[in-house]
C-alpha positions as CSV (number, residue, x, y, z in Angstrom):
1,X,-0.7,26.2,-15.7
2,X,3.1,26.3,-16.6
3,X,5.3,25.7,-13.4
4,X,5.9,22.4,-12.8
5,X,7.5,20.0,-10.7
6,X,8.8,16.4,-11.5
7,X,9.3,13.5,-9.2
8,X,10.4,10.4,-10.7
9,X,10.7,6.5,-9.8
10,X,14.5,6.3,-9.4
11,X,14.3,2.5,-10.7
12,X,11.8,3.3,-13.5
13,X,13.6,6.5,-14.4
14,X,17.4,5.7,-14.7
15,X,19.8,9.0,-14.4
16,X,16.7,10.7,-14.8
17,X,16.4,10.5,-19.0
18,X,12.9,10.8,-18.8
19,X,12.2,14.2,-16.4
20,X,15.3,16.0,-18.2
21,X,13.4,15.5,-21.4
22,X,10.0,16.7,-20.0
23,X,11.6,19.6,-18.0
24,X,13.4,20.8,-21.0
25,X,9.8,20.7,-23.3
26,X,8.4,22.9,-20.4
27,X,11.2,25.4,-20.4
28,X,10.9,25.2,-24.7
29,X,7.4,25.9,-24.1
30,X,8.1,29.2,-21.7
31,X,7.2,27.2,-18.1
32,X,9.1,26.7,-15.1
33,X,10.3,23.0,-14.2
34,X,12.5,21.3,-11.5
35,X,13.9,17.9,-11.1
36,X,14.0,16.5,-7.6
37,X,16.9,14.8,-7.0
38,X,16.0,12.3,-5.2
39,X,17.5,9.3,-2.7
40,X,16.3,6.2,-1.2
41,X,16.9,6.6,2.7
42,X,16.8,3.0,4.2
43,X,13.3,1.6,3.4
44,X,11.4,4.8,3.9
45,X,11.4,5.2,-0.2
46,X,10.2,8.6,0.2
47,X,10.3,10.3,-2.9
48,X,10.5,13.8,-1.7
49,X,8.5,16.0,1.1
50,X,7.3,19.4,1.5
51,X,10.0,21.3,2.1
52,X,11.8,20.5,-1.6
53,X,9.1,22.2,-3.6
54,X,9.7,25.5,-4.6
55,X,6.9,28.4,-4.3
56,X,4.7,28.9,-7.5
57,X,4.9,25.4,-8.2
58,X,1.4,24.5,-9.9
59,X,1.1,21.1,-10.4
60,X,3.5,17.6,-9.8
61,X,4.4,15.6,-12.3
62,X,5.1,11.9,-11.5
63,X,7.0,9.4,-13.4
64,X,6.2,5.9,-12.7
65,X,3.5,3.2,-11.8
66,X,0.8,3.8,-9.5
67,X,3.2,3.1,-6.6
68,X,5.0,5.7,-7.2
69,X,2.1,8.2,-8.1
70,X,0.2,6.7,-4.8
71,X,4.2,7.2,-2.7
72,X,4.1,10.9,-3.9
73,X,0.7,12.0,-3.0
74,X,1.3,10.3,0.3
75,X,4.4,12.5,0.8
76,X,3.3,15.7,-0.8
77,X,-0.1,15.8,0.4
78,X,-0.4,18.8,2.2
79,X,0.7,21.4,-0.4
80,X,-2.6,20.7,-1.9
81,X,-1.2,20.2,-5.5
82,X,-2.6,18.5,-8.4
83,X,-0.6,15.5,-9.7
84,X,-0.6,14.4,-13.3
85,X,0.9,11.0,-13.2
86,X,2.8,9.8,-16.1
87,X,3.2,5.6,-16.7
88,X,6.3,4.0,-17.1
89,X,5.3,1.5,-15.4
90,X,2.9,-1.6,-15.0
91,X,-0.6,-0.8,-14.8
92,X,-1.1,2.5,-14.2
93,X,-4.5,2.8,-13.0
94,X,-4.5,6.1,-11.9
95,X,-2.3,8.0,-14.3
96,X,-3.5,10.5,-16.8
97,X,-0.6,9.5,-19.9
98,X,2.4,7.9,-20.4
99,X,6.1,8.9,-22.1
100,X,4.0,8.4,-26.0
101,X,1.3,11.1,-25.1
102,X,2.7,13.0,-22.4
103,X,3.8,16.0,-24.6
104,X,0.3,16.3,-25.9
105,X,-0.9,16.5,-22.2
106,X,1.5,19.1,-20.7
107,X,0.3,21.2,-24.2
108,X,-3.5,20.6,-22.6
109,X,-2.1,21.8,-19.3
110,X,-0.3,25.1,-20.5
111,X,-4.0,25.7,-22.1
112,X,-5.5,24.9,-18.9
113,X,-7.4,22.4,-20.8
114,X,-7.9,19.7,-18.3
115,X,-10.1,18.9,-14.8
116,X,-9.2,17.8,-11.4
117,X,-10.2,14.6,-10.0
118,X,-10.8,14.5,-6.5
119,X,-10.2,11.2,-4.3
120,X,-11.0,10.9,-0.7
121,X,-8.3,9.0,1.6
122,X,-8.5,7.5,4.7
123,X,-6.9,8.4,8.6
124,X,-6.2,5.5,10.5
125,X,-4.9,5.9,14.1
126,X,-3.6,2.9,16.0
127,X,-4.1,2.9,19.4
128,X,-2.6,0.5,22.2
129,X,-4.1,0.6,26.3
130,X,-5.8,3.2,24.6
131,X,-3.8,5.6,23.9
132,X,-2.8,7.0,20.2
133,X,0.4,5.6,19.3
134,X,0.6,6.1,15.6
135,X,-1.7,8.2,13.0
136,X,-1.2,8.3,8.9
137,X,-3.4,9.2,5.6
138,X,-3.4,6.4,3.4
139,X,-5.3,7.0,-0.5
140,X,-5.6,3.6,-1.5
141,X,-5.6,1.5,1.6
142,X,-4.7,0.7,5.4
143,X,-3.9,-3.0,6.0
144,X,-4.0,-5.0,8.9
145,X,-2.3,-8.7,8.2
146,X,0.0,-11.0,9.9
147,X,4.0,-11.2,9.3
148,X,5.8,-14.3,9.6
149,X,4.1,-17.3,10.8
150,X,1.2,-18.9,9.5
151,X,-1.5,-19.3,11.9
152,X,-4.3,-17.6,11.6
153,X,-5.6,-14.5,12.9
154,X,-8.6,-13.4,14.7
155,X,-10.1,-9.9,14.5
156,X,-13.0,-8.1,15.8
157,X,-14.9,-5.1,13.5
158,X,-16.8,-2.3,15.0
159,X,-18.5,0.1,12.9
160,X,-19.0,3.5,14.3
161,X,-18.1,2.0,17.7
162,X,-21.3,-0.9,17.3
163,X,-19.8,-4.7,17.2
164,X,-20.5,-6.1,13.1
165,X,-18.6,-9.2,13.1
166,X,-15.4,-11.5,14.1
167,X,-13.0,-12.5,11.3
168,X,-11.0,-15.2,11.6
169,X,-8.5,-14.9,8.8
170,X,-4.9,-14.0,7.4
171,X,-5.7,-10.0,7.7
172,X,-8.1,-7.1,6.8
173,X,-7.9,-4.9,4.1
174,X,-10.1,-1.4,4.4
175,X,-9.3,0.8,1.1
176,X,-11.2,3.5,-0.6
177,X,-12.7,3.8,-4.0
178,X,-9.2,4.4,-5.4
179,X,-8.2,1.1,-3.8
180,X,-10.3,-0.7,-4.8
181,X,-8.1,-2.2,-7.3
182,X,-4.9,-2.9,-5.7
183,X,-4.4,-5.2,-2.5
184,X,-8.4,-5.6,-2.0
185,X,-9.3,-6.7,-5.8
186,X,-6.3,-9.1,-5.4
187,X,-7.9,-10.5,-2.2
188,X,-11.3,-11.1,-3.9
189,X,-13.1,-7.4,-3.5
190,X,-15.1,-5.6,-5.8
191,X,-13.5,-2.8,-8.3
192,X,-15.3,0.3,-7.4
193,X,-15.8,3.7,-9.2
194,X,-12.9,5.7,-8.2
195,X,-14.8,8.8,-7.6
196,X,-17.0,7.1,-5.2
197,X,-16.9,8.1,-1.8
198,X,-16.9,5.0,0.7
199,X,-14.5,2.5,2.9
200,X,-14.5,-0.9,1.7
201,X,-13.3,-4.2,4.0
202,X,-12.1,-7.0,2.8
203,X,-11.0,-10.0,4.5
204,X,-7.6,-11.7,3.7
205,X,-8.2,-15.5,3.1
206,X,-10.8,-15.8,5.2
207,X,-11.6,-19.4,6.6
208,X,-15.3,-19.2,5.9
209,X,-17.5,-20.1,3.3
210,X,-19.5,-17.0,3.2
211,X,-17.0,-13.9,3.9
212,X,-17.9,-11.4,1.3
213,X,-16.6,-7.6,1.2
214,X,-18.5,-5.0,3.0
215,X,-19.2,-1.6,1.6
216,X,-19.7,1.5,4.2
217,X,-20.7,5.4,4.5
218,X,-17.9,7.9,3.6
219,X,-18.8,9.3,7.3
220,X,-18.9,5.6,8.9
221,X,-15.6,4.6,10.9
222,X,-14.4,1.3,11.4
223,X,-12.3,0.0,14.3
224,X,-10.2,-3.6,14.4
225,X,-9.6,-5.2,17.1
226,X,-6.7,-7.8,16.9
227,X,-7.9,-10.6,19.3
228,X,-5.0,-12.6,21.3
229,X,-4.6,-15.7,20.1
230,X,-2.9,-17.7,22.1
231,X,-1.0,-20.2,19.7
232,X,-0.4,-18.0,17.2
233,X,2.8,-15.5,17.4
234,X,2.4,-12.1,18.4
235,X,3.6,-10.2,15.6
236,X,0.9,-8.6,13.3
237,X,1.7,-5.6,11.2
238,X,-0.2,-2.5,9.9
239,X,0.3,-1.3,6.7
240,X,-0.4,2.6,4.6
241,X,-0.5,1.7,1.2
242,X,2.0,-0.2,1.0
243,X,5.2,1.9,2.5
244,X,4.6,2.5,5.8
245,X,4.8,-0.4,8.2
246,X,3.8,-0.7,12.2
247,X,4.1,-3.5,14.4
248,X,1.3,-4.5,16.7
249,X,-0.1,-6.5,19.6
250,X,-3.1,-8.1,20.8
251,X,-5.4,-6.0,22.0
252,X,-4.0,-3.1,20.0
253,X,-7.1,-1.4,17.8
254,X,-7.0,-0.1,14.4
255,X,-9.6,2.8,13.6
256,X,-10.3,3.9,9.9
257,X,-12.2,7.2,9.2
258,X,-12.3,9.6,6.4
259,X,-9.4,11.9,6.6
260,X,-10.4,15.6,5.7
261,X,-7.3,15.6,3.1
262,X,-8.1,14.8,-0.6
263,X,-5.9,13.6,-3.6
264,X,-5.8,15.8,-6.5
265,X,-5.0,14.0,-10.2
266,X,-5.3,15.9,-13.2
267,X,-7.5,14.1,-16.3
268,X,-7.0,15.0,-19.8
269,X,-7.5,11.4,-20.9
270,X,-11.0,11.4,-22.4
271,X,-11.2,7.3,-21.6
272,X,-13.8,6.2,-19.1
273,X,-13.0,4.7,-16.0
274,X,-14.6,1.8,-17.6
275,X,-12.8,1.8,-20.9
276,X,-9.7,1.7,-18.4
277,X,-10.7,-1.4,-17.0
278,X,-10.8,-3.1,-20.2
279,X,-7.3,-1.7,-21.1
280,X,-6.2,-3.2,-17.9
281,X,-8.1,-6.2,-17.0
């Protein structure tokens, strides 16, 4: 592997100091490497698409947190790349090295000394008087919460189209493996082997005394119903990992599956999954 491609945090990443140093060890080392130059349009925060990486291009290198590794996958997901993501940023979860090591791992990488980890993601779809309005891949989570008020909400869960249960609570959180330790850990939900294939609810402050997170099949799907409550407001608000945001109304129903796309990461890091939790907790 020796062609490269570098998308960086533009807040993490200042005039791009740390890709022009990495792109210029790849060229030392006899690879190809290019720098996207990249803008924030509005609050889209897209880091790039598609259409700005060149043929022959092997694998994406990402400078930043685990936003910004999770932002780029989002946006580059179907050139079916591997993405090595570098930390200069908070926690950093999901990257493979950081700005100290990193030299050491693109040397593994032109020795194709590394292996690919494979993450499953989610498809929700929105639908409203059933019909499709909106449909996006999300790898760590779709949310469903309320926005600006503070009443709360009512929802009710089907699982592969059979009634489970009515929450009565700020939102709902369904995430993957990979998830498993942003928004839902934060809202009380178990941390999860990232390689595990599954979808995971949560409940956002639920106003019981017994809610507890609910683990299901890869294959299962799971629909939300947002109830009309009467003296609440209308606004509720899906979310795709974090960036993408969509309005909805009562009645309006949120179906989670398994998408058939998969996240790529590259692992030369020898430390457990575990041993990362330790690091991090």
């Amino acid at each position: 592997m020796k062609n490269f491609f570098i998308v960086a945090n533009p807040l993490k990443d200042r005039e791009e100091l740390y890709s022009n140093r990495i792109c210029q060890y790849i060229k030392n080392m006899g690879g190809t490497c290019s720098i996207y130059s990249y803008e924030l349009i509005g609050n889209a925060c897209n880091y790039t698409d598609c259409k700005n990486i060149p043929e022959g291009v092997e694998c994406i290198i990402v400078l930043g947190g685990d936003g910004t590794l999770i932002q780029a996958s989002d946006d580059l997901n179907g050139l079916n790349l591997p993405f090595l993501g570098v930390n200069i940023g908070t926690l950093g979860y999901l990257t493979d090295t950081d700005m100290a090591n990193v030299y050491d791992t693109i040397d593994l990488l032109f020795k194709d000394q590394y292996l690919i980890d494979e993450r499953m993601m989610l498809n929700g779809q929105i639908y409203r008087d059933d019909k499709l309005i909106f449909e996006e891949t999300a790898l760590n989570d779709v949310v469903l919460n309320r926005s600006g008020n503070l009443s709360i909400m009512e929802y009710d869960v089907y699982v592969n189209d059979e009634y489970l249960t009515t929450y009565m609570a700020d939102g709902v959180i369904l995430s993957t493996a990979t998830g498993s330790t942003a928004y839902s850990l934060s809202a009380g939900g178990p941390i999860i082997q990232p390689n595990a294939n599954l979808i995971l609810m949560t409940a956002i402050c639920p106003h019981s005394l017994n809610s507890r997170s609910i683990i299901f099949g890869a294959e299962d799907c799971v629909t939300i119903v947002i109830k009309d409550n009467k003296k609440a407001a209308d606004r509720r608000v899906a979310t795709f990992d974090g960036e993408k945001f969509i309005d909805c109304l009562p009645g309006d129903k949120i179906k989670v599956c398994r998408s058939k796309k998969i996240a790529k990461f590259i692992k030369t890091n020898k430390a457990s999954f575990l041993e990362r939790i330790r690091d991090k907790m």
